[in-house]
Every structure is written in C-alpha cells, then in structure tokens.
N, C-alpha and C positions, 0 to 999 in steps of 0.2 A: 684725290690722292689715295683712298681707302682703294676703287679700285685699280689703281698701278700698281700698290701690293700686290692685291688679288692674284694679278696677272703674273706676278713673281712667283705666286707659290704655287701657281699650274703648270707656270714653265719649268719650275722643279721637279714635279712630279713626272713631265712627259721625259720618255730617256732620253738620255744626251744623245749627242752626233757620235762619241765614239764608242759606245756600248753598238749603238746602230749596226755601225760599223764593223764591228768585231762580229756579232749575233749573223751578218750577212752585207759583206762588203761590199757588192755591187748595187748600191740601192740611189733613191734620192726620197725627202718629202718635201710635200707642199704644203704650208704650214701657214695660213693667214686669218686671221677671227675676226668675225664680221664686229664685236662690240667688245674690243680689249680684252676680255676672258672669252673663253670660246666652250660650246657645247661639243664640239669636235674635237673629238683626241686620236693617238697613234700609241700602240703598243706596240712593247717586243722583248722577249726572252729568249734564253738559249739553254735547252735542257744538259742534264749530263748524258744524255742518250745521244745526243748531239741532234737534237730538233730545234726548229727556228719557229719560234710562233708569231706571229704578224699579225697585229689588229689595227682595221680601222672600222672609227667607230662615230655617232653622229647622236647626240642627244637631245630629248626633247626639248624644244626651247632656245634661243640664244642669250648669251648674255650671263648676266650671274645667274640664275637659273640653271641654266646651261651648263652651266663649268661646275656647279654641284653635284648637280647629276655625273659628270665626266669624273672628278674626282673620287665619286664610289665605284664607278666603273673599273678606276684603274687599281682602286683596294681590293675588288670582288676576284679580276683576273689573276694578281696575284693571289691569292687566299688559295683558288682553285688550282691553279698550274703549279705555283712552287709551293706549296704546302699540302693539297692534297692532290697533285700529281695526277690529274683528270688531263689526259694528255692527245684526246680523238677529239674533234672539229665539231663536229655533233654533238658529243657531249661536254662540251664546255659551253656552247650555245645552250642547252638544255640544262647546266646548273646556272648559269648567268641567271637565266631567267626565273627560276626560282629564287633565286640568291636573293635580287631585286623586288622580288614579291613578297618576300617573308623582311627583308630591310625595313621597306618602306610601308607595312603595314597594310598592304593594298588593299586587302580582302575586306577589311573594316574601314581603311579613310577613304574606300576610291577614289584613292591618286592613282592613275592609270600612266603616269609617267615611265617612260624607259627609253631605248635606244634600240636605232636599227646598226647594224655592225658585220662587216665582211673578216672573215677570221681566216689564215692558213698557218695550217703545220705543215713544215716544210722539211722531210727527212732526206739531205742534201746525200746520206751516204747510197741510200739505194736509189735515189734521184726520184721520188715521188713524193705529192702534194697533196694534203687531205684539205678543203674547203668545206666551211659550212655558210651560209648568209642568212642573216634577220633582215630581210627586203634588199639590202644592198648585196650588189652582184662584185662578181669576179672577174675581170676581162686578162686573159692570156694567147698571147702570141706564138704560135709554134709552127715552124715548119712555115713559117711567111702568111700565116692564115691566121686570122683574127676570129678569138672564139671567146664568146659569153656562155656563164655558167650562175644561170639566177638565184639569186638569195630566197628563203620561203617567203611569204606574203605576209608574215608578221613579225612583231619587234619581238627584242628582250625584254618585260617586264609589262606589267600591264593584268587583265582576268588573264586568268591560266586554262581556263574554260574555250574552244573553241564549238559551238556548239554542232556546225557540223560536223566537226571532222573527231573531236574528242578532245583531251590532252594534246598541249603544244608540244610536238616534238621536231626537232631543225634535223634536215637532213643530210647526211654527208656526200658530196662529190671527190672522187679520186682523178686523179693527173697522173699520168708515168709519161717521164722527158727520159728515161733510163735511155733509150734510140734518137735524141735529139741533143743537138749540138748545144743549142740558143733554147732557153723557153724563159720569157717575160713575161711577167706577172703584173695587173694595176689594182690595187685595192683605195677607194678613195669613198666621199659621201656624197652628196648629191650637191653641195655647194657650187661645186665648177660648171656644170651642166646647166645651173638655175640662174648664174648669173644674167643681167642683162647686161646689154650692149647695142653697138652696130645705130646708123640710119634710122631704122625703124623701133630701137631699144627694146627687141625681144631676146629672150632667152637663147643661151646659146644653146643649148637641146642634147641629148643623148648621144641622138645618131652624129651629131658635130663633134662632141667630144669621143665620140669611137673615130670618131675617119683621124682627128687629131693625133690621135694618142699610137694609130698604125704608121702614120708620117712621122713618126719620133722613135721609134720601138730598137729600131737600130744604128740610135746613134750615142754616143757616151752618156752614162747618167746623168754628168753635169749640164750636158747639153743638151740634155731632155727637160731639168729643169729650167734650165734659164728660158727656154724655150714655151714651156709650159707658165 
C-alpha cells in the first residue's frame, strides 16, 4: 500500500500531459517503471524567453531508491532553471552535478549515487537546439537522415574529480533546423534498448531501437507512441 502512495506522489511531481503540451505541442512520452516508482523521470519547462527545456533523465537504481534520487532531480532542475535562470545545456549539466554532490554529501559519505540525463533547450523562435548528455545520447532526424549526438561518458553526481581529464565539465552541442522543414528529436534512457525479448530473449540493442525509432519518425506522435 505504502508504495502505491509513493507512486502517487512521483506521478505528481512528473508534469502533467497539458503543461507538456503547452511547453511543446508536438510531442509523446513513454512512461512505464520497471518496480511501481520509477528511477526514470521526464522534465519540462517553458522559459519567459520562450525556451522549451526537455529532460530525460535515468537514476541510479530502480525502485524506491530510484524515485528518491529522481525526486531530487526534479527539485534541483527546478532551483537552477526557474530560480537561478542557468539556461545553456552545458551549464545546467555542470550545476546539476555539483548541486547533487554538495546534496548528498558525497565527498565525506561516498555515495557516488546520480543520474545519467539527455537535456535540450530548445529556442523554437530562431529554430535552434542546445544538447548537453551525462552518457545518454540525443538521436535527431533531419533532412530523412538519422543522426546521434553522444552524451559525455560520465553521469551527474558522483567524485567531481576526473583524474585524467580534470574537473567534470558536460559539453554543449548546437542544432540549427532554421533550413529544415521537419527536425525530430528522441531523448529517452537506456530502459527500451535493454529490454529483453524475442526467441532467443536477448536484448533489444541500440542499433534496433535507432533503425525503430527512423520507421516511426514520420508518422503522427500518437502513432509513434502506440507504435512504440
């Protein structure tokens, strides 16, 4: 019973269908948690500059573990975006992840706990798309060509130390569709990809879920999700 609440109070926290809606109308999610509460969450705001911020997001863990983690996530996003207005891809990757380090004490309890997460700003008036990725990639469609665009190799949260390279800092990729008709965007976690199935009950793989997600790309949202 205790956690069928639970599951109440994340479903609250994740935005509704019609904020969704409003922030960016053409959209769908896939929304299923593998143990009632889910470590997997979706973000979205709409700035007064008129920017659309899109996260998804995958945290350590499943389960109630999981959905604790996800529910600071969705505290931290907002703190940084509608409060202190940190509004580049890059750098909201790069406070997340401090945010999450100095939270959670990590320095002193190593808990090395956080979340990998694909993030876009999405500025609809001059039609371009700032991406930043904690491991999780970006996959966009344009011009009938399917293109990935990799997340870095580390999460949000976690040593802040990376000893080859120095300081964690997430890197931003630009998009301009400003010349394109169509440009579809997939941000999701590694859930779909990992699932098993099939005869031999392997995984359904990356490259399966890219060739999928190209045979859907041009068909109505709704019909992409049912589909999906």
């Amino acid at each position: 019973k205790s956690i069928t609440v639970a599951q109440t109070i994340q479903n609250a926290i994740l935005p509704p269908p019609q904020k969704m809606k409003n922030i960016l109308n053409n959209h769908f999610t896939v929304y299923h948690p593998k143990d009632v509460v889910s470590g997997d969450f979706f973000w979205a705001f709409h700035t007064e500059t008129n920017l659309a911020i899109w996260v998804a997001a995958d945290c350590t863990g499943h389960g109630v573990p999981g959905a604790f983690l996800a529910i600071l996530g969705d505290s931290i996003l907002s703190r940084i975006i509608h409060y202190h207005q940190i509004l580049h891809a890059d750098e909201i990757l790069n406070e997340i992840h401090v945010s999450i380090q100095r939270t959670l004490r990590q320095n002193e309890t190593r808990n090395y706990d956080g979340m990998d997460m694909a993030l876009c700003v999405i500025d609809k008036k001059n039609r371009k798309i700032e991406f930043a990725g904690a491991h999780n990639p970006l996959i966009y469609i344009q011009n009938g060509e399917l293109n990935q665009v990799k997340g870095d190799k580390v999460s949000v949260g976690g040593a802040q130390w990376d000893w080859e390279n120095g300081q964690r800092m997430f890197k931003k990729h630009e998009i301009d569709y400003s010349d394109t008709g169509d440009l579809t965007i997939y941000m999701f976690s590694d859930g779909y990809q990992d699932q098993f199935g099939g005869k031999k009950l392997k995984k359904f793989q990356r490259k399966n879920f890219r060739n999928l997600l190209f045979s859907v790309h041009d068909k109505p949202m709704d019909e992409q999700k049912e589909i999906l």
